[in-house]
N, C-alpha and C positions, 0 to 999 in steps of 0.2 A: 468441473469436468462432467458430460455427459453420463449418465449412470448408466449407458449402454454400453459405452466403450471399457474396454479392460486396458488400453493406456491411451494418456492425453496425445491431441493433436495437436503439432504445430505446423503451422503454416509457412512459406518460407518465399520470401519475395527479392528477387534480386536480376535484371539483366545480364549477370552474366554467370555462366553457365559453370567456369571452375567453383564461385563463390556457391553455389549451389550443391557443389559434389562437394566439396569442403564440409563442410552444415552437416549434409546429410550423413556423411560417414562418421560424424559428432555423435550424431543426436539420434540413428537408426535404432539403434541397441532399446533404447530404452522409451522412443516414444514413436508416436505415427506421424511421418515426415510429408506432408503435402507442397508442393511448389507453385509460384507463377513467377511469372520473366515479365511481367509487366503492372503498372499500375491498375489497370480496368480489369485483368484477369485474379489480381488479387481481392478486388473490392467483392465480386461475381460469387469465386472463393471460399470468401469469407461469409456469404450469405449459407453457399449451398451445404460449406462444410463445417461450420460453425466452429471453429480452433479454439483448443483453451489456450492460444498462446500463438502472436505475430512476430515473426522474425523478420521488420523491415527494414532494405536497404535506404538508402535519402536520395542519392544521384541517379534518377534513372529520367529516360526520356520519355517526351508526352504530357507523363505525370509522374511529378519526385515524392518520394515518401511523403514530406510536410503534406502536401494534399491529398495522399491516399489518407494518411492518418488524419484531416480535416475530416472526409468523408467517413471514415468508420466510425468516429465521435458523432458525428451529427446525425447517424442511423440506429434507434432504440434497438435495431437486431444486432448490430455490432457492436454498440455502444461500449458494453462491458469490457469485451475481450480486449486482455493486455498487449500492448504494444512495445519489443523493445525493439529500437533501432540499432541494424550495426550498420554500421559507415565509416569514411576515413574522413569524415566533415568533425571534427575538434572543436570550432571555433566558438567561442566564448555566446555568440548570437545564434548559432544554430542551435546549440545545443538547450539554449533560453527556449526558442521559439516552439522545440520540440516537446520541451517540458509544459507549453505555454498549450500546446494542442493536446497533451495528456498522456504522453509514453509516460511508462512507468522506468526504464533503465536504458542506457546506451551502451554500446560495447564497441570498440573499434576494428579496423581492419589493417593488418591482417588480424586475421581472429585467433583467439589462445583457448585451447579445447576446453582446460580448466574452469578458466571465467565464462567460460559458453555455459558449460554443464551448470557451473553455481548460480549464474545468474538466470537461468532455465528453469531453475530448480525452484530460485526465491521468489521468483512472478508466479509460478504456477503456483505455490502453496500458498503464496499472499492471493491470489484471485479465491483459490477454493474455498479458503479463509472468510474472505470478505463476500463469494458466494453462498455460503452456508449462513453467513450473518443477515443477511439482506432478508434472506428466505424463514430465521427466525423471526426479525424486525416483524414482516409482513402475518407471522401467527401471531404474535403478541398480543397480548391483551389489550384493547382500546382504550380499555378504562384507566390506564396509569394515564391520557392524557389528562385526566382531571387532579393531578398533584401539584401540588403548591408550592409544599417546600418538603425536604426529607434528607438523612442523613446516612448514606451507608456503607458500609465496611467492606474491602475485600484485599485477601492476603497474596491471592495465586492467578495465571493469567485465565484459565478456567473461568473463574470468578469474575473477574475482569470484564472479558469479553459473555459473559451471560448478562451481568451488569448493566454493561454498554447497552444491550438489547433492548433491555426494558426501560436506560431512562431514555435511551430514542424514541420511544415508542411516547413519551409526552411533550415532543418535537412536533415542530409541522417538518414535511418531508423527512422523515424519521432515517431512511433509509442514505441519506447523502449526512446524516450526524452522525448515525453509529459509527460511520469509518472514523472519524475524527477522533472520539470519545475511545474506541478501543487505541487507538495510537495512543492519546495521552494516559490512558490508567492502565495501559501495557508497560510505556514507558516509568509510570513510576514501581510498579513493580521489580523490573529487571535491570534500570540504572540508577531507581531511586533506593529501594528497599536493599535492594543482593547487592548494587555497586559496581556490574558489569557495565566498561568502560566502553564507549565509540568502538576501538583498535580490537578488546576483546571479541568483541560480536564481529565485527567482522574474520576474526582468525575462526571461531565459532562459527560462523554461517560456512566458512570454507571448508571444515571438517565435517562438517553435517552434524553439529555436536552441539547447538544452541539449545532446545529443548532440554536435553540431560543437563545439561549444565546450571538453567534453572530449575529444574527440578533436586539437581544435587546441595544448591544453594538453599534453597528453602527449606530441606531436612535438617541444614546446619544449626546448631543449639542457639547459635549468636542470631539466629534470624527466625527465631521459633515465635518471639511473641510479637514480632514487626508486622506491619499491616498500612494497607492504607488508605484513604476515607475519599467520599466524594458527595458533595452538598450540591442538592438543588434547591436553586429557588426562583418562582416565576415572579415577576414583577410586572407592572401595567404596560410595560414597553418591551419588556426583555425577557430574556430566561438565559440565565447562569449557573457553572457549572464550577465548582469549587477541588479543585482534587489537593489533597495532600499525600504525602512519603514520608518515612519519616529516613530519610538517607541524607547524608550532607550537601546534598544539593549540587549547582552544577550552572556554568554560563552558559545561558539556551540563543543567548544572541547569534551564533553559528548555524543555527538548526531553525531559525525561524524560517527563512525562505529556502529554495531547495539552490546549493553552491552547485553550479558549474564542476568544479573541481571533485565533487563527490557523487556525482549523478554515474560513474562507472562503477559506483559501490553497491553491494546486494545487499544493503537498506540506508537506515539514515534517513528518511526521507518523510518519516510520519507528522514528527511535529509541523512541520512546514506545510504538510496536508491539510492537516487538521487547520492549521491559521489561514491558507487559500481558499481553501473548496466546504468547510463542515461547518466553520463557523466565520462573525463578523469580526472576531476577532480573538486572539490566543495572549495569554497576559502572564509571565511568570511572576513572582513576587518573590521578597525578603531573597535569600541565596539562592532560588530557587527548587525548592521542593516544593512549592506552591505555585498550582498555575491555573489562570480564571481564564473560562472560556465562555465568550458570550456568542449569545445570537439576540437581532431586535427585530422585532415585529415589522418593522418596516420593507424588511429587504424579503421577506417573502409573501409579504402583500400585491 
């Protein structure tokens, strides 16, 4: 979010005009609600107004969502900014395609204020999130890209995500790893280490109760000495990225690729990041509390 503004903007894009007054009597309360009724005045929009946050419809004329959101990815000034789609398009292909151009969530229509605000809520603090990271990445020290190999420990998401920082930082394009890297050593923290379930975090993200809750988890005596580890090592071809948990593990075959079926949910969606977009490849092992992530020198040469 703009460190000028005292609440985030979202942008709100849809042809017809209830679905606009709809949105806005959602989302006035609590943030700055900006609109266009068309393709070309949201792209315009989005340059002048810079939104922490796109509310696009898919079906409109001219230009349907899928190429507004083509256009906003392929512009470094828009690039960033989260995209969810609400629409009444379901269908098993659009919603790929959508995933396939970079929205981060769908929402349907008619719209349910609840899952508007949650899902509102989960793009904005995942962008600030992955804002604040980026902008670590880029002070980092330059000199961890000279590490070869190293072993190191972290118990809490804190940790985690400072972690994540630094081993990006002996990446090339450090900045498109970190996301990856905090997804999987978040993840072993909070369903590897604590044992909060898929269902839980989601009941969790609906309460606005996920924080507390691994924070209540971690004071627990039974989870005092748990921790968990994360190995690099670069080799003549590659660099690998080793994380263990020490939690009973879990079938990640679900969460490799991002389901159709779960892209209406306010997350879920890291691992399958982290295996598309940060690395060449995401590798669980043994029951899964162990998962290799590689990158090879080739594919960013």
């Amino acid at each position: 979010m703009s460190m000028n503004r005292e609440r985030p903007v979202i942008l709100v894009v849809d042809d017809e005009p209830i679905n606009i007054e709809v949105l806005d009597e959602i989302l006035r309360r609590d943030y700055g609600v900006r609109f266009a009724t068309n393709g070309v005045m949201a792209l315009e929009m989005a340059i002048r107004h810079d939104p922490d946050l796109i509310l696009l419809d898919i079906m409109m004329p001219e230009m349907d969502g899928h190429e507004v959101c083509r256009r906003l990815k392929a512009d470094p000034r828009t690039k960033p900014i989260p995209v969810v789609f609400v629409t009444a398009m379901c269908g098993k292909e659009d919603i790929v395609e959508g995933l396939r151009l970079g929205a981060y969530y769908y929402l349907t229509k008619p719209v349910d204020p609840p899952a508007i605000q949650a899902v509102v809520a989960a793009a904005l603090n995942e962008y600030a999130t992955y804002s604040a990271m980026r902008d670590e990445v880029n002070r980092a020290v330059s000199t961890f890209g000279l590490l070869e190999c190293g072993r190191f420990r972290f118990r809490t998401l804190e940790e985690a995500r400072a972690l994540a920082v630094l081993l990006a930082k002996a990446c090339p394009e450090p900045e498109k790893r970190v996301l990856g890297l905090t997804e999987l050593m978040v993840n072993a923290v909070e369903h590897g280490n604590l044992g909060i379930s898929y269902h839980e975090k989601s009941a969790l993200h609906k309460r606005g109760e996920w924080v507390a809750e691994v924070a209540r988890r971690l004071a627990l005596a039974e989870h005092a000495d748990r921790h968990a580890t994360v190995e690099f090592t670069r080799l003549a071809d590659e660099i690998h990225f080793l994380i263990r948990d020490q939690g009973e593990g879990f079938d990640p075959r679900a969460f490799m690729k991002i389901d159709p079926e779960r892209v209406f949910d306010s997350h879920g969606r890291g691992i399958a990041m982290a295996n598309m977009f940060s690395f060449d490849e995401v590798r669980y092992l043994g029951k899964g509390n162990e998962v290799l992530a590689m990158l090879k020198w080739a594919s960013v040469k």
